[in-house]
N, C-alpha and C positions, 0 to 999 in steps of 0.2 A: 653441758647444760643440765644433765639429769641431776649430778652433784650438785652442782650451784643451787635446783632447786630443793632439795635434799636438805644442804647445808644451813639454808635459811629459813626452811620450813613455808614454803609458797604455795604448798596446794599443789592445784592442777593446773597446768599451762599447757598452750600452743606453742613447738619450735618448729625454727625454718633451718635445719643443717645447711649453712653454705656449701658445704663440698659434695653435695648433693645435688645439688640447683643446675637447672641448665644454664650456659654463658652466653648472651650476645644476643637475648629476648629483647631486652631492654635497647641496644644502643641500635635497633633498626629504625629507615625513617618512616615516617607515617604521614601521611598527606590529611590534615586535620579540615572540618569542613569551616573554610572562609581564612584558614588558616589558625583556627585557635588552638592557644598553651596549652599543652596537657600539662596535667598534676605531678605526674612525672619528671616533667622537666624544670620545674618551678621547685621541687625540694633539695635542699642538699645535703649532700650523703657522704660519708666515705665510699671510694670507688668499691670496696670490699664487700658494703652491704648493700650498693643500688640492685642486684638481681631480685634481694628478700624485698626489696622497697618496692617495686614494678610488681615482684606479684602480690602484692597489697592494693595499689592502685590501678596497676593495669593501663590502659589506656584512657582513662579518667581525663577530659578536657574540663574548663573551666571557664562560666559565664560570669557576666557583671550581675547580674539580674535575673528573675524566674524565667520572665517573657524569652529574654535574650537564649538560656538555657534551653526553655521548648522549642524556640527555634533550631538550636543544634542539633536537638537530641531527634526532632523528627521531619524534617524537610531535607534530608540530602540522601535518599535513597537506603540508606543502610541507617541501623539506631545506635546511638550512643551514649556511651552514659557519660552525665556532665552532673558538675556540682557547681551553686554558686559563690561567691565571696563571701557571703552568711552564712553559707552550709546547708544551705538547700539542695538533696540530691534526686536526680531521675533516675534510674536505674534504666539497664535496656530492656528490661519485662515492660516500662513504661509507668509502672510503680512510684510515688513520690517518698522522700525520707529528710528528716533533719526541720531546721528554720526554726524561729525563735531565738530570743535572747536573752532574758528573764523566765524565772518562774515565776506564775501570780500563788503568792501566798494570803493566810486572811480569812479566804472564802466564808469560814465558820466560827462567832464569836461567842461568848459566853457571857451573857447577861447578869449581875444579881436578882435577887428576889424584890429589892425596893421598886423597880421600875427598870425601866429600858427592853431590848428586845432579844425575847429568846431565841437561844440557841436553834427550836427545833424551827421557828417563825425564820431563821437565817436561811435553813437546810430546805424549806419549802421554795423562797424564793428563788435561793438558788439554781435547785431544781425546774423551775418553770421557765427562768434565764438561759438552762442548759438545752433544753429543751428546744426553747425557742432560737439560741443561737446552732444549733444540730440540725434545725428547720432551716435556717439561711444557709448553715456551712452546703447541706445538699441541694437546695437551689443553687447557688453559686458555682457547686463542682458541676452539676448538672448545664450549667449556662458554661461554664468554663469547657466542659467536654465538646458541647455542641460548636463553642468557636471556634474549639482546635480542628475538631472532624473538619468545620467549615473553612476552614486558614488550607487544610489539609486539602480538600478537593480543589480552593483557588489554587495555589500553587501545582496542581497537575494542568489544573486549564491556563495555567500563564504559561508552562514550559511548554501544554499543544500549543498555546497560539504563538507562542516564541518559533518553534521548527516552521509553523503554516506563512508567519513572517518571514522566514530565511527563504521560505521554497519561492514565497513571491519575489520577493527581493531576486532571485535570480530570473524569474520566468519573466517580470516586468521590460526589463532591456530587453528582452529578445520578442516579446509583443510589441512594444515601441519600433523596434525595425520593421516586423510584418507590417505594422500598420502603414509606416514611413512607405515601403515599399508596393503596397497598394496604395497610399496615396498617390504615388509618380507611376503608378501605371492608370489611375483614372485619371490625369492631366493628359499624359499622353496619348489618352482614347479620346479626349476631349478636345484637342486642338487637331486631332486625325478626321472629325467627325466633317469636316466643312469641305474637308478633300475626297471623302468616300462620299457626301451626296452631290459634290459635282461628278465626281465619275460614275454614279449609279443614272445619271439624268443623263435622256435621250437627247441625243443633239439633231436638227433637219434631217444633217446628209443622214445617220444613222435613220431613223423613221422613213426616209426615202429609198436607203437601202432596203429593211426589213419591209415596206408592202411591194418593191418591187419581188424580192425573195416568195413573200406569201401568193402572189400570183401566179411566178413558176410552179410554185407544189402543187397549188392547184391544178394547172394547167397538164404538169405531173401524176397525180396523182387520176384524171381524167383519162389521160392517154393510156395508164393500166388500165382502169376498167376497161376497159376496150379490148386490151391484151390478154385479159383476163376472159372477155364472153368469147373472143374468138379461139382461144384454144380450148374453153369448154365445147366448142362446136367442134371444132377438129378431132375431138379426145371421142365425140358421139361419131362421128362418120369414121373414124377409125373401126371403132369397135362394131359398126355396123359392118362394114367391111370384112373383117375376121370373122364375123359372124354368116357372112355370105357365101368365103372361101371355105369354111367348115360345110355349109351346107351343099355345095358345089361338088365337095368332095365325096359327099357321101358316109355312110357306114365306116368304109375302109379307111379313110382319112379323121374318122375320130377316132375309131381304135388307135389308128400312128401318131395320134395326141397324146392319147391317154398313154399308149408302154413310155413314149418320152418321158412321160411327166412324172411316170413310176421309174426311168431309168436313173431322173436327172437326183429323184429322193435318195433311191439305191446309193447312187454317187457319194451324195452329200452323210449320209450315214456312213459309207466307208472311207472316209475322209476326217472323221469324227473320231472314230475308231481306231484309224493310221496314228492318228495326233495324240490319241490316250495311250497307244502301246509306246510311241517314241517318248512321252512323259515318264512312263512304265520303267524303259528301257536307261534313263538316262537317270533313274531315282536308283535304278539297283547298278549301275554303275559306280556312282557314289557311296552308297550302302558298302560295295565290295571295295574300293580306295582304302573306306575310313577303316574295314578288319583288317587290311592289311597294314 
């Protein structure tokens, strides 16, 4: 390559060494968004030089249209660079390049001196047409950005309410059932209702059972009292009694009250006692199982 450019005198150039290149960049698949051509695949090449070719274009997809283009290049998650059929390109910075098909040549004419219109009277107007179309072009990027920004949030709020759709879409049938299924259990509370209020309604014999019943309890419940004041009487002449036999006895017979009543404590204390040593006795038992 170096001779070649040597030999013919070309200055300075860019080479791509094929035997340097890596192989097999190019012939991977690429899931393109909607499915669109890439640039790639649409040239054709010697098999020998598609690697130099691919890294020229890269993954470069390809629109009909600008509109069509910005769609590619920025609603499918990740950016792309796309060019269109006139040679309009986005770049993935998001950067626009290329379009047009003519130059406009003219702009500045050159009057005589008899009459017609000079040169500098061309360059003035000009300038005030540049001006003013400089004034549109940034309105229109300005409106142009704001509808992308705005294209950009719709399409986030179509794919929420796409998933919020899918979730209803399922959660629907299975409220349909709940609902189905409390439907048929208020039918069947509803045709139950006419059978729980005849069996809730007193019938004669029932009412004639129940005041015969509430008489007895009364009747009942009179006969206790009764039972009740006479062994509160009994319970007084008892203890008047005890109280007689104590006094009857004298001195000597409340002392032989009192040591009982100190004997029966003694008792009950070593009894308490008995019952903490066998708990004692049967903890260190276990205690000496578990070392051994």
């Amino acid at each position: 390559a170096l001779k070649f450019l040597r030999k013919h005198g070309l200055g300075r150039a860019n080479f791509i060494p094929l035997d340097k290149m890596k192989r097999g960049a190019h012939d991977r698949q690429v899931e393109t968004p909607e499915g669109a051509a890439r640039l790639f695949d649409l040239i054709h090449c010697p098999e020998e030089i598609k690697p130099a070719m691919f890294l020229g274009v890269g993954q470069t997809i390809v629109a009909e249209n600008l509109n069509e283009a910005t769609h590619l290049a920025y609603d499918f998650g990740r950016r792309w660079r796309v060019v269109t059929v006139d040679g309009q390109l986005i770049e993935t910075s998001g950067t626009m390049a290329g379009g047009g098909g003519k130059v406009k040549k003219g702009g500045m004419k050159l009057a005589n001196a008899k009459g017609g219109q000079s040169s500098m009277d061309v360059v003035d107007a000009d300038a005030d047409a540049a001006e003013e179309y400089e004034a549109k072009a940034q309105r229109a990027m300005k409106a142009y950005k704001e509808c992308r920004e705005r294209r950009k949030e719709l399409v986030e709020e179509i794919r929420s309410l796409e998933k919020i759709i899918k979730t209803l879409t399922v959660k629907v049938p299975k409220l349909r059932m709940e609902v189905d299924g409390v439907e048929n259990t208020r039918e069947a509370l509803t045709q139950s209702i006419p059978e729980l209020k005849e069996a809730s309604t007193m019938s004669a014999a029932d009412a004639a059972t129940l005041k015969g019943l509430t008489a007895e309890v009364k009747k009942i419940e009179k006969d206790m009292k009764k039972c009740v004041d006479l062994a509160t009487k009994l319970e007084a002449e008892v203890a008047d009694i005890q109280k007689n036999i104590l006094d009857a006895g004298g001195e000597k017979l409340k002392k032989q009250q009192k040591a009982c009543d100190a004997a029966n404590a003694s008792l009950k204390k070593c009894n308490t006692e008995l019952n903490a040593a066998k708990v004692d006795i049967e903890s260190g038992k276990k205690a000496e199982a578990k070392a051994l």
